[in-house]
C-alpha positions, 0 to 999 in steps of 0.5 A: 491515482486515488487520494488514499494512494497519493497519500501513501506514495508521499508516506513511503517517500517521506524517510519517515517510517523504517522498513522492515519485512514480514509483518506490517509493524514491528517494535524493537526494544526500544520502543521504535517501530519499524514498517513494511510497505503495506504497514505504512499505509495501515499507519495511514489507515489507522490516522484516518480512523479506518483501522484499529492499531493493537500492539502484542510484545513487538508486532502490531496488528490492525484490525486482526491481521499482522501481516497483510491489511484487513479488508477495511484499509484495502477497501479505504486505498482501492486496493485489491488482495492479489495487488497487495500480495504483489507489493507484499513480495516487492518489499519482502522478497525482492528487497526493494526500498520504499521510494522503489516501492513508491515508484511501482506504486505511481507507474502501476496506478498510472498505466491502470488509468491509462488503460481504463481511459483507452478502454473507456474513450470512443474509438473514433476509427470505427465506421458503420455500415 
């Protein structure tokens, strides 16, 4: 798992951020924001100056997009669209929680490396003619 990935594991965890569905960023009427899973690591994205954050009435934007994150912050976590989409429908659809989001998060990256390394490894089993 990359270091932008860790971060957002942490993030997600942290009881920090409100969660909130179909937009990456909402503001009430009191001014609190409230995140969706993808928001929390745009949040992210913009502390480490790869996004802009621009606020129209109560929804947020970063970059241009208010409802999924611009090319830049999924090209800054390693993300792919169609693995952002899933983590999209996890926090919008399923209704799972950010520390249920988390944990997909950690077992995904998790059996993605795995795979890579047993793709990766020499297959010591094979014998040659």
């Amino acid at each position: 798992m990359n270091e932008v990935m860790r971060q957002w594991v942490v993030a997600l965890r942290s009881g920090e951020y409100r969660q909130t569905t179909n937009t990456l960023e909402f503001i009430d009427e009191g001014g609190s924001s409230s995140y969706c899973c993808l928001g929390v690591l745009c949040k992210l994205a913009e502390r480490a100056k790869v996004v802009e954050r621009s606020a129209v009435i109560s929804e947020v934007a970063y970059g241009h997009s208010y409802k999924m994150p611009p090319d830049e912050v999924l090209e800054w976590a390693g993300l792919s669209f169609e693995t952002a989409n899933e983590y999209t429908k996890m926090n919008d659809k399923a209704g799972m929680n950010f520390n249920e989001i988390a944990d997909k998060i950690e077992k995904e990256q998790r059996d993605g490396e795995e795979t890579w390394e047993s793709i990766a490894a020499p297959n010591t089993d094979i014998t040659t003619t």
